[in-house]
N, C-alpha and C positions, 0 to 999 in steps of 0.2 A: 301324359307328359310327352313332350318333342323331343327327339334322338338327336335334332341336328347337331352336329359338331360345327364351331367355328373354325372356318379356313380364311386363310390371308388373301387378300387380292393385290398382286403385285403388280405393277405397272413397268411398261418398257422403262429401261433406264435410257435406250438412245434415243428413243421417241420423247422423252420428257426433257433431256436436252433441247430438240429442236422448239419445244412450245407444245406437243401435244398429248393428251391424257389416253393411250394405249393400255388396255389393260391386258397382263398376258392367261395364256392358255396353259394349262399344266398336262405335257402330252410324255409319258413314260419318264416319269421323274425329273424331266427337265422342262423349263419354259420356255416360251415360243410367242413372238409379238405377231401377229396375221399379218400388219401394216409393213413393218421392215424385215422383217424374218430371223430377228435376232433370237438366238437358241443358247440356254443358260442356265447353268440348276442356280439352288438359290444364293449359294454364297457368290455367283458371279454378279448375281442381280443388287448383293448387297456392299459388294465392294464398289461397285459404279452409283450407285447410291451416294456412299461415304463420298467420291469425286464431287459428285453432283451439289451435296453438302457442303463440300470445301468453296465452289463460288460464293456460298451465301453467307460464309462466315462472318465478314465482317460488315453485312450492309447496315447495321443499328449503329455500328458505331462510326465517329470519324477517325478520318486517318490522314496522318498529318504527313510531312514531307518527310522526316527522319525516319516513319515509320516507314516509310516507301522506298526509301534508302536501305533498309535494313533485312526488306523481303527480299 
């Protein structure tokens, strides 16, 4: 039977802003993008995430003029 443990593969959050799939390195508890060199533990990685998430919230649905008034 195999010992591996599953580990997360976290991706840059500023690199997937721009369009690109960065995945990062886990160097002494904190992360690290090779590409931009953003350095991060995880809760940083997961707050820019949750940003990242906020663009997409509302692409399924429509959104009318009052709603856009009221953002």
């Amino acid at each position: 039977m195999s010992d591996h443990t599953k580990s997360l593969v976290y991706r840059c959050p500023l690199c997937l802003h721009a369009g690109n799939d960065v995945t990062l390195r886990q160097e002494q508890g904190d992360y690290r993008c090779l590409r931009c060199s953003f350095t991060g533990s995880r809760e940083d990685i997961l707050d820019l995430y949750e940003d990242y998430r906020k663009r997409y919230k509302l692409m399924g649905s429509r959104v009318t003029l009052e709603m856009q008034q009221k953002m």
